[in-house]
C-alpha positions in Angstrom: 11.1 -14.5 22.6 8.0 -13.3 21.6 5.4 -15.3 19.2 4.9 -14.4 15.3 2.2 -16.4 13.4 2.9 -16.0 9.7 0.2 -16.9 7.3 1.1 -17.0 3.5 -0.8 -18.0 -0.3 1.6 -20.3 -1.8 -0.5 -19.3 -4.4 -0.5 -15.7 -4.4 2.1 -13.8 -7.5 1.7 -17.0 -9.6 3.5 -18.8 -6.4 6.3 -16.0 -6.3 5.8 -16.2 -2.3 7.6 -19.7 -2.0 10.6 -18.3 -3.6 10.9 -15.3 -0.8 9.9 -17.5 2.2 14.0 -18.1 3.3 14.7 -14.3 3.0 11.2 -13.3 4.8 12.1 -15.7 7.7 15.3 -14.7 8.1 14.5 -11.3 8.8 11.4 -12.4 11.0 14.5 -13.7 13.6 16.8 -11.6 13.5 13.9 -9.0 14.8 13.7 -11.5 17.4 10.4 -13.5 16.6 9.9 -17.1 17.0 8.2 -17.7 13.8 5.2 -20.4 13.3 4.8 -20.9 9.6 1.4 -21.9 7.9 0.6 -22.1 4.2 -2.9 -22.0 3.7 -5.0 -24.3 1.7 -8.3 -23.5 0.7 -10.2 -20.3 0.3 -11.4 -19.4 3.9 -8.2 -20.9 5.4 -6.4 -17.7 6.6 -9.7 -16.3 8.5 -9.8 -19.7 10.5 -6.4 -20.1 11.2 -6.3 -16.1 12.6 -9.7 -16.7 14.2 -8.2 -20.2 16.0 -4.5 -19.5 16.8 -4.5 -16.2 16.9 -5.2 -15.3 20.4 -2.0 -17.4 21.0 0.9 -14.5 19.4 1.7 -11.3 19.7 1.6 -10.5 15.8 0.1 -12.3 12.6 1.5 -11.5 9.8 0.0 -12.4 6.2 1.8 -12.9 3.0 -0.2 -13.0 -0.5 -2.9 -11.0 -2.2 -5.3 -8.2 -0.4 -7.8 -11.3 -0.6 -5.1 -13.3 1.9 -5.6 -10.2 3.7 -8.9 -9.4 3.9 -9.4 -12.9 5.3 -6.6 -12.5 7.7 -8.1 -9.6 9.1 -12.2 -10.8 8.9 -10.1 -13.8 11.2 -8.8 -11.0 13.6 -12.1 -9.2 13.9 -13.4 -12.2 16.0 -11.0 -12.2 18.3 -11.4 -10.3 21.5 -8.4 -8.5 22.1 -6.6 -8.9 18.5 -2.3 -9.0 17.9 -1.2 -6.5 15.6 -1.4 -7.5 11.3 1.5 -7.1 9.3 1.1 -7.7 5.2 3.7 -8.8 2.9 1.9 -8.5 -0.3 2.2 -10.8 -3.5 -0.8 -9.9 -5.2 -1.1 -9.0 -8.8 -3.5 -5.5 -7.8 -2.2 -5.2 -3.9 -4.4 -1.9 -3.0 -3.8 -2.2 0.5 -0.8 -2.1 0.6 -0.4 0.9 -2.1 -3.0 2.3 0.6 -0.5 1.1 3.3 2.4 2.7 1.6 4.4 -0.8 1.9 7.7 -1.7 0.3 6.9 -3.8 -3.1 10.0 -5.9 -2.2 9.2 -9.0 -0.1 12.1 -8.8 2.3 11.5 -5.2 2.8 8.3 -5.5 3.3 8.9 -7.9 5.8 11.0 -5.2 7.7 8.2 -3.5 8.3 5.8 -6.3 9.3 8.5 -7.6 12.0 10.9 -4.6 12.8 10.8 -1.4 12.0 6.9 -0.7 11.3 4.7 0.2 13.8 1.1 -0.5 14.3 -1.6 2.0 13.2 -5.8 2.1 13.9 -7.1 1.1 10.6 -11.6 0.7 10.1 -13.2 -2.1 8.9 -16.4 -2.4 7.2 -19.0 -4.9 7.8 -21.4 -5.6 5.0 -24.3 -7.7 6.3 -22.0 -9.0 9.0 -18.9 -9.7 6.7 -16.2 -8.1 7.1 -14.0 -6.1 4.4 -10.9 -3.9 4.5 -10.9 -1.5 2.1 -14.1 -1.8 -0.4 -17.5 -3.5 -0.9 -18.8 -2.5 -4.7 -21.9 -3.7 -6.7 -22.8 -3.3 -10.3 -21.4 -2.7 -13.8 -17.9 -1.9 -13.4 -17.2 -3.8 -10.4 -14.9 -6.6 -11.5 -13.6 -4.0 -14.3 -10.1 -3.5 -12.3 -9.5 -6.8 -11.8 -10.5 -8.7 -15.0 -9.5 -6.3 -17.6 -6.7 -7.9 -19.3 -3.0 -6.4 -18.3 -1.9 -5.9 -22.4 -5.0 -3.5 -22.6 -3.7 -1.9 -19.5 0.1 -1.8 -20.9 -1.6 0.2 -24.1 -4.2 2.0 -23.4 -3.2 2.8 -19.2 -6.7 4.1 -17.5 -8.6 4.6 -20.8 -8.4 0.9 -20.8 -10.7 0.7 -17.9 -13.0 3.1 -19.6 -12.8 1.2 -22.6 -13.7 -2.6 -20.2 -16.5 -0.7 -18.4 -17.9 0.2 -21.6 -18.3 -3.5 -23.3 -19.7 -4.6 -20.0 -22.8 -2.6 -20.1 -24.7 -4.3 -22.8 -25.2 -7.0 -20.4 -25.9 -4.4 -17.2 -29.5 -3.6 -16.4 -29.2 -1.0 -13.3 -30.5 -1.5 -9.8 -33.4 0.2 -8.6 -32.8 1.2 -5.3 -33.1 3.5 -2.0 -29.4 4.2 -0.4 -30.1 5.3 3.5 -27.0 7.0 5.0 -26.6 8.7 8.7 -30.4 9.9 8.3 -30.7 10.6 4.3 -32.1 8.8 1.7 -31.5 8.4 -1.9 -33.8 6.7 -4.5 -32.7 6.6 -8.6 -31.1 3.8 -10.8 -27.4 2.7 -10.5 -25.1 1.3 -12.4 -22.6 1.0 -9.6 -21.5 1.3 -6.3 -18.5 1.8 -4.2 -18.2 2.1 -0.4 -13.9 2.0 0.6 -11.9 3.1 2.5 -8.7 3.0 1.1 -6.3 5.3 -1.4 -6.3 2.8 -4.5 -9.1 0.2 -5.4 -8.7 -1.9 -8.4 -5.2 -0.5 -8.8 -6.4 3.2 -9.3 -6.9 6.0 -7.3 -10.7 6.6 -6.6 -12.4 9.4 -6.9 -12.1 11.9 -3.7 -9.0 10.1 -2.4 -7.5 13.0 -0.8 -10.1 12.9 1.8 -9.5 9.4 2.9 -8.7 8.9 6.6 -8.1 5.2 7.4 -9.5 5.3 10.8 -11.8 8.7 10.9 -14.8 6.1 11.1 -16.4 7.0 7.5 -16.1 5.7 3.9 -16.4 7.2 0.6 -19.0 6.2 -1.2 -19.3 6.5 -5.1 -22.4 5.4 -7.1 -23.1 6.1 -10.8 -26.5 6.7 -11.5 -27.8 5.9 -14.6 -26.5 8.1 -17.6 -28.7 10.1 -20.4 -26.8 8.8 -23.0 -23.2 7.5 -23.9 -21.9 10.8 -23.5 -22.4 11.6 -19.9 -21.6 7.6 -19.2 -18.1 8.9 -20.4 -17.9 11.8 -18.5 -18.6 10.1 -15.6 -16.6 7.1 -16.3 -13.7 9.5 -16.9 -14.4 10.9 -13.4 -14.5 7.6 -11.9 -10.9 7.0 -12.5 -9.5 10.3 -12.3 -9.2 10.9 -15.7 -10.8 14.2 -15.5 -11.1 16.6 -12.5 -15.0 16.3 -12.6 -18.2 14.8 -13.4 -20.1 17.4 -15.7 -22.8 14.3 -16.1 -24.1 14.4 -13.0 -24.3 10.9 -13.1 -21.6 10.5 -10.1 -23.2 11.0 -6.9 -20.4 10.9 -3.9 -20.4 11.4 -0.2 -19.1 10.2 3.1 -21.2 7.4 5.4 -20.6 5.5 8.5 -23.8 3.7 7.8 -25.9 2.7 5.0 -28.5 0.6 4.2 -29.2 -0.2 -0.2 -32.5 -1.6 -0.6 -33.8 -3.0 -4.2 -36.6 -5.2 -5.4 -33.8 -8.2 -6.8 -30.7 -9.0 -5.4 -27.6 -7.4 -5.4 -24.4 -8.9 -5.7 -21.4 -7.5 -4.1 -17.7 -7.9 -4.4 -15.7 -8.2 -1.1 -12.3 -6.6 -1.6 -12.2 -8.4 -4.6 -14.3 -11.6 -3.3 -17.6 -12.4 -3.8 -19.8 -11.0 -0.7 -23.5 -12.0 -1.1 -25.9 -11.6 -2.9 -29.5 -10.2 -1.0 -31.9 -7.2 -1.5 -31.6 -5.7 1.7 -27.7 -4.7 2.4 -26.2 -3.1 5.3 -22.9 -1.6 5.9 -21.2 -0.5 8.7 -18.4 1.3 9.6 -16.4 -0.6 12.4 -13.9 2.6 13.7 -10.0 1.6 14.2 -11.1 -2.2 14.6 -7.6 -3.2 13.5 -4.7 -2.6 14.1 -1.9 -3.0 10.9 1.6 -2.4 10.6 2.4 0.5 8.2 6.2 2.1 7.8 6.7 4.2 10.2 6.8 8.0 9.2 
């Protein structure tokens, strides 16, 4: 019988995971998995336990948020020859697996990740030697899709991003900086960046999606440089989240990279799919070409 570790958040969906763990098991063996169970503890836990037991089954499969994920696959990137990742997600934003095209139900979900899924070449950034799955982002509006309260978003729908993005400039002074990518180099002020790879950040669609390939060994990158006045900040904010069809600021500068390197004279802090990722003046990202393998629904 072959091996399954499954790694789960008790946390994750205001502890809705707990509640599915009978139904998710069950369907683990009946696909014919002997299933090792482990709730994790602390933040960090899922990388270790991937990075320490993994070498020892034939598939991992992670149950929670994309942050459960995103450790569960920095854990799998140390491992020499890595077992297939499967994702039950739980989260409250769950962009991977929107990317992913995964069932929102737990058990079906689970069908995929143990039975009728199959595994797919996925890239996986490194940002100053950290890994992430699907975005690294700096700047004004990065924690704008996550912390913006959910009965702004049940009103207002993507204007309420807009709306969040706005109020948090007052306290944004933009970052100086030179952006090198596969032999250019870009020097201005930014409000924000984005390097992803992935169909939905934040819980919207970015800018350019159509062109994403998960394992073509390039992200999009977005950056906003800084507007005139409140007007273009609008229009490019508008762009930003697919509210209009194009930036008539100018202020949104996008293109694809397998390599960059953002230089500034302070510190930058960076979000990790979601996480905090550091916080230097000298960052470098790199594109790490189908370094995973994940479990998607099978076409």
């Amino acid at each position: 019988m072959n091996q399954l570790l499954f790694i789960f958040n008790p946390t994750s969906g205001t502890g809705q995971v707990k509640g599915a763990l009978a139904p998710i098991l069950d369907v683990f063996t009946k696909a014919g998995w002997l299933t090792t169970s482990y709730p994790t503890q602390c933040k960090g836990d899922a990388a270790r336990t991937v990075r320490e037991l993994g070498p020892g089954f034939d598939r991992i499969v992670c149950a929670g948020g994309d942050g459960t994920l995103s450790e569960a696959a920095s854990g799998l990137t140390r491992l020499k020859d890595p077992p297939p990742l499967g994702y039950i997600p739980f989260g409250s934003t769950n962009d991977c697996a929107a990317t992913l095209k995964l069932p929102k139900k737990p058990r079906e979900a689970a069908l995929v990740a143990a039975g009728t899924g199959v595994p797919i070449p996925m890239d996986i950034g490194l940002l100053n030697g950290k890994p992430f799955v699907y975005v690294a982002a700096f700047g004004a509006f990065t924690k704008v899709a996550y912390d913006t309260p959910q009965d702004l978003k049940n009103t207002f729908g993507h204007l309420a991003y807009i709306i969040a993005g706005l109020a948090s400039l007052p306290t944004i002074v933009p970052y100086h900086m030179s952006v090198e990518h596969d032999g250019q180099t870009l020097e201005d002020d930014f409000y924000f960046g984005m390097v992803s790879n992935s169909y939905s950040v934040g819980g919207l669609k970015p800018p350019k999606a159509d062109r994403v390939v998960l394992d073509d060994g390039l992200f999009e990158v977005t950056l906003v440089k800084k507007p005139l006045g409140l007007t273009d900040l609008t229009d490019a904010l508008q762009a930003l989240v697919n509210l209009s069809p194009a930036d008539r600021s100018g202020s949104l500068v996008q293109f694809q990279a397998s390599r960059l390197t953002f230089t500034c004279d302070r510190p930058i802090p960076w979000t990790l799919d979601g996480e905090f990722g550091g916080n230097q003046t000298v960052n470098h990202v790199e594109n790490c070409q189908k370094a995973l393998q994940i479990i998607a629904p099978a076409e």
